[in-house]
C-alpha positions as CSV (number, residue, x, y, z in Angstrom):
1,X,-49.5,-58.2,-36.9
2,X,-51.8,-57.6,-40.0
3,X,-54.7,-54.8,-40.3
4,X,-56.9,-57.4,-40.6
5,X,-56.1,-58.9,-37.1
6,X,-57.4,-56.4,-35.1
7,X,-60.5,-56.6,-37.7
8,X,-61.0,-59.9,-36.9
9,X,-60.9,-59.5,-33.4
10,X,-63.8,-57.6,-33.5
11,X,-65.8,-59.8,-35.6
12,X,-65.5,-61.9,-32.6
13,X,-67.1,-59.5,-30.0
14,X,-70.2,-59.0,-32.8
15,X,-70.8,-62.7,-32.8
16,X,-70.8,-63.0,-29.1
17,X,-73.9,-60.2,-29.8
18,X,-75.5,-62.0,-32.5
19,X,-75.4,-64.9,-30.3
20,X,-77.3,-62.6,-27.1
21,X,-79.6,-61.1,-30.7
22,X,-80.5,-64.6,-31.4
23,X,-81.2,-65.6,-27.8
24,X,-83.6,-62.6,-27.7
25,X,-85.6,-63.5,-31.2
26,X,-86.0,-67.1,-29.3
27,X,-87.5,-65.9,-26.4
28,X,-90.0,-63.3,-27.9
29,X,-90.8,-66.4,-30.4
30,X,-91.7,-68.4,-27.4
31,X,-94.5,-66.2,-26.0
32,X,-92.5,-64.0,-24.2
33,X,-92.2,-60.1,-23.9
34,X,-89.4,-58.5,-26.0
35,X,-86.7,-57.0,-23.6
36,X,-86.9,-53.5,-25.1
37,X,-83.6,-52.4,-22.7
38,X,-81.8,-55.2,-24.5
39,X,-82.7,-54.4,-28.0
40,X,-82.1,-50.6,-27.5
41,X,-78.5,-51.6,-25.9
42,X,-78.4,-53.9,-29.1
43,X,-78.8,-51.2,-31.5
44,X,-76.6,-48.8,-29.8
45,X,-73.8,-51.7,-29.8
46,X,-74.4,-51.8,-33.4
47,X,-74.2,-48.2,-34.1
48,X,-71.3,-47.4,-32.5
49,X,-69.4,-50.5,-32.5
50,X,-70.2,-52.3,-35.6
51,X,-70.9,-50.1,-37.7
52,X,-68.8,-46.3,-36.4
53,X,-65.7,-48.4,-34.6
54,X,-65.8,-51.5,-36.9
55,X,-67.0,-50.6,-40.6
56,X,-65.7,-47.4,-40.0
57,X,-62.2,-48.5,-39.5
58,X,-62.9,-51.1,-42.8
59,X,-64.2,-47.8,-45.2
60,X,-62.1,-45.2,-43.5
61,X,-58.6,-47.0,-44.0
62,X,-58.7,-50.3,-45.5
63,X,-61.0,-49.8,-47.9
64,X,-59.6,-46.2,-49.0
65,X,-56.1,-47.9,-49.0
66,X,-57.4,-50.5,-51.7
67,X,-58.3,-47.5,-54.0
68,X,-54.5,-46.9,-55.1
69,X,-54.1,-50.7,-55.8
70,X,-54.7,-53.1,-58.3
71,X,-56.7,-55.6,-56.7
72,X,-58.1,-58.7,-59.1
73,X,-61.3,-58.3,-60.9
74,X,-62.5,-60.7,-58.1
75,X,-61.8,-58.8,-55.2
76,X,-63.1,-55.5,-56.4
77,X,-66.8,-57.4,-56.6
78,X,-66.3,-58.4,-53.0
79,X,-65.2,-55.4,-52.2
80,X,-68.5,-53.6,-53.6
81,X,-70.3,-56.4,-51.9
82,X,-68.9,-55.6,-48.6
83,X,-69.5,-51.9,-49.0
84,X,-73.4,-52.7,-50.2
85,X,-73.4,-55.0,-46.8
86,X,-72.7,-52.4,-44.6
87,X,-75.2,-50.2,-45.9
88,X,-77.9,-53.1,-45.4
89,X,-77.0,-53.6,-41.5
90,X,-77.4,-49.9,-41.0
91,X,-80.7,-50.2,-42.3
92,X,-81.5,-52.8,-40.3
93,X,-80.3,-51.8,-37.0
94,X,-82.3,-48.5,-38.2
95,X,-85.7,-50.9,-38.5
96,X,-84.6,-52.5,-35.6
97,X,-84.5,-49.4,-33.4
98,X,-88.0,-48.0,-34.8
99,X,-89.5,-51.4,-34.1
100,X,-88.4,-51.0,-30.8
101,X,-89.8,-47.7,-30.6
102,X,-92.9,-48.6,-31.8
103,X,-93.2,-51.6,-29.5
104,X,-92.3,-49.5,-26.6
105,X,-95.1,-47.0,-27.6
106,X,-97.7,-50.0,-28.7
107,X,-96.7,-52.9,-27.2
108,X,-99.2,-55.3,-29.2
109,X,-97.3,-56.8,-32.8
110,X,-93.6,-58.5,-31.6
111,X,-93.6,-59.6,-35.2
112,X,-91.4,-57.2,-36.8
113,X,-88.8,-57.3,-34.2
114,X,-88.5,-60.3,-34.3
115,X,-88.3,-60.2,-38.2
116,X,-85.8,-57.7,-37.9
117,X,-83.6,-60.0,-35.0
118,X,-83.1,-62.6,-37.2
119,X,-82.6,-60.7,-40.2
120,X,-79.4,-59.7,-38.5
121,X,-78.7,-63.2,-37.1
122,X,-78.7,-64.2,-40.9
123,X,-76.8,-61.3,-42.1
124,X,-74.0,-60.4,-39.5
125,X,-72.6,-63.6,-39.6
126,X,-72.3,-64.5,-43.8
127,X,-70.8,-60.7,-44.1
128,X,-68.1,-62.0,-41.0
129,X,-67.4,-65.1,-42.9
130,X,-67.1,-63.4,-46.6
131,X,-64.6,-60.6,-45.3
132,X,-62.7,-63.0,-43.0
133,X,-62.5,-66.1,-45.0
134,X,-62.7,-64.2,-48.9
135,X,-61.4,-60.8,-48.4
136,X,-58.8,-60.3,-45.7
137,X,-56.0,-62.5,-46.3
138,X,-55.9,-61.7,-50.3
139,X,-56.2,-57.9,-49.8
140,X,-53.2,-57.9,-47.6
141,X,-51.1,-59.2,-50.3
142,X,-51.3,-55.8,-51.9
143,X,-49.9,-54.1,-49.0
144,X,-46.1,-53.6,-48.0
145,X,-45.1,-54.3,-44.2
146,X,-44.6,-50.4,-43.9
147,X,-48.2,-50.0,-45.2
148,X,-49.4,-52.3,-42.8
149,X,-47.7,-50.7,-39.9
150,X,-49.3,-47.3,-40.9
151,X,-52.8,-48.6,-41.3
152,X,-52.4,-50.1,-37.8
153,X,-51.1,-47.3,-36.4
154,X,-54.5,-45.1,-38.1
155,X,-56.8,-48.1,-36.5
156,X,-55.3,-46.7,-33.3
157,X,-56.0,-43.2,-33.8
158,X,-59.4,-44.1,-35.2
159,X,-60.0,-45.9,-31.7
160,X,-59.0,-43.4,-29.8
161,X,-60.9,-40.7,-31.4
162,X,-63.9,-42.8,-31.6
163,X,-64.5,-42.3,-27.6
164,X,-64.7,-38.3,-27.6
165,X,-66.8,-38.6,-30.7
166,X,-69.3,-41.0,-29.0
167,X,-69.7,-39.0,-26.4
168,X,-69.5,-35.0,-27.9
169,X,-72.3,-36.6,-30.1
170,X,-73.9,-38.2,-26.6
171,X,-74.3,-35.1,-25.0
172,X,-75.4,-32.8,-28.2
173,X,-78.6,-35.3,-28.8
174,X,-79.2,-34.6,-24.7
175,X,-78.5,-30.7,-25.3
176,X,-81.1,-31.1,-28.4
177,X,-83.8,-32.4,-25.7
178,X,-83.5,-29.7,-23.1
């Protein structure tokens, strides 16, 4: 197996959530009350998985592997592309999270929630399609079987790590409250 499988494997899952995101911007369009449980689950799925398990894996060890090679002229744009991308869905998934807020505390305007849905129904799935139809498969040219092996031995690690990090962080927010 290649890095990039298990990468693409979990673009799947984040489609599956874009699909539930869209279903949600559909509903609140049609005159009904945004599901404020949903988006906050949402958000946190986005946080953690997308973005800490998902781009974290991508910057953390692909990405950081790339830097000793000689990737084409081409690549290195996509590459910055990718890295500018991520940075954009955190900042959504931040907007998305105060809109939620804000809507909890208000409860009048759905507008900029559902703004910020689709926003991320538009931008979740071109960002999937450029990494795994533009980026993936050429990138891994540059890597020996050995290399690969290592890097999917570090996704591991990262994955494994990623569960008491999730929750030491959990429970220092909750100690923050108190």
């Amino acid at each position: 197996m290649q890095p990039i499988g298990p990468l693409m494997h979990e673009h799947r899952l984040i489609e599956r959530m874009i699909d539930l995101i869209r279903r949600q911007a559909e509903t609140i369009q049609r005159g009904n009350e945004p599901d404020s449980e949903f988006i906050s689950g949402a958000v946190e799925f986005f946080r953690v998985y997308a973005d800490r398990c998902h781009h974290g894996k991508e910057e953390e060890l692909l990405f950081r592997a790339l830097e000793d090679k000689k990737i084409s002229t081409d690549l290195s744009a996509i590459l910055k592309e990718l890295i500018q991308e991520h940075k954009l869905g955190r900042s959504l998934v931040v907007n998305l999270s105060q809109a939620n807020q804000a809507h909890m505390h208000k409860g009048d305007d759905f507008g900029p929630l559902v703004t910020l849905l689709n926003e991320l129904c538009s931008f979740y799935p071109k960002h999937i399609e450029k990494e795994d139809k533009h980026f993936f498969f050429p990138i891994m040219d540059f890597f020996t079987r050995e290399e690969m092996d290592h890097m999917l031995k570090e996704f591991e690690e990262f994955d494994r790590q990623l569960i008491h990090e999730f929750f030491h962080q959990r429970v220092e927010h909750l100690e923050g409250r108190s």
